[in-house]
N, C-alpha and C positions, 0 to 999 in steps of 0.2 A: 221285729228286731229289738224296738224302745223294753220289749215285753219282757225278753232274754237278758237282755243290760238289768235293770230293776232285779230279778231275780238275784244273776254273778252277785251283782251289790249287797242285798237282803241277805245272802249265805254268806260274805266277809264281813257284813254285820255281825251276823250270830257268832262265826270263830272269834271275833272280839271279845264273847264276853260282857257285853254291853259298855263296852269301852270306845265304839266306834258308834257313829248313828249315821246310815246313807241318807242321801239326799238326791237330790236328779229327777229330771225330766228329760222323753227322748232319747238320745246319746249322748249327754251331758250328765254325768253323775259325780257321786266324789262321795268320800267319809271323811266325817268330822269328830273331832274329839269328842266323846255326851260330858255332859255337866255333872255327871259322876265319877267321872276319869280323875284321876291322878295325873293326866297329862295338863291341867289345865295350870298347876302350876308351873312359871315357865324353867325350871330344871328340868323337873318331870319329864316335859313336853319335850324338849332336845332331846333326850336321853330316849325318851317311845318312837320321837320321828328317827331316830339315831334305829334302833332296835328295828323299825317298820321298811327300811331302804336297805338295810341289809338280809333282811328276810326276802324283799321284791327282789333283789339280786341274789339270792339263792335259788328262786323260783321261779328265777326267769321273767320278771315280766316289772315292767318300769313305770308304773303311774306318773301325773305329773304331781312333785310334791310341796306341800304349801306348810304354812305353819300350822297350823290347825287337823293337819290328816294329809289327804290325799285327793286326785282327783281325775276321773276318767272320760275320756272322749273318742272313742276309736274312730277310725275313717267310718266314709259312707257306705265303702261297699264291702265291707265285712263281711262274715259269713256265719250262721247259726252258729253252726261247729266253734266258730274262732270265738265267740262270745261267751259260748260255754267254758272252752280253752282257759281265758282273762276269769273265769270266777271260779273256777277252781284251783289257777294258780293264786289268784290274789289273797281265797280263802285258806288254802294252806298257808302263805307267808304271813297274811293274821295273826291268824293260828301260832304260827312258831313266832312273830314278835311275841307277844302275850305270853306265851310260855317262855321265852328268857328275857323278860322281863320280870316275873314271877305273877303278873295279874290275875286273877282268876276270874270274881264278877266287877264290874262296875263298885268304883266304891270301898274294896276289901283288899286294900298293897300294904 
């Protein structure tokens, strides 16, 4: 299952852009701003986590949100399927923060 989580994560990484970097062990994961974000200034930052909560609410699906990114912990008894579910919803609302946002890579806003 820790296998499945790692992956969702690693593919909302990549729709970032290189503007998120996952992190986690286990069931315990989350993205964080990278040190090439333009989030890291704090407007920036409001205005991406602003951009990032309203995408998770388009797509259904509600990480818990910190200032830095994001962060996920599903229950214990989850199901493949549902883990797959959370990384494909998370990777598209990525995806669409980043894109109205206008970021493309890491780095180039």
């Amino acid at each position: 299952m820790s296998k499945g989580l790692e992956s969702a994560m690693q593919e909302a990484e990549a729709a970032s852009n290189g503007n998120l970097v996952s992190h986690g062990m286990g069931l315990m994961w989350g993205l964080a701003w990278s040190r090439g974000s333009c989030a890291l200034d704090r407007k920036m930052r409001k205005k991406a986590n602003a951009a990032l909560k309203n995408a998770c609410k388009a797509h259904r699906i509600w990480p818990y949100f910190v200032d830095m990114g994001v962060m996920v912990t599903p229950t214990y008894d989850i199901q493949e399927e549902e883990v797959s579910e959370l990384g494909r919803r998370l990777s598209a609302a990525v995806g669409e923060a980043m894109s109205n946002l206008g970021w493309k890579k890491s780095g180039q806003h």
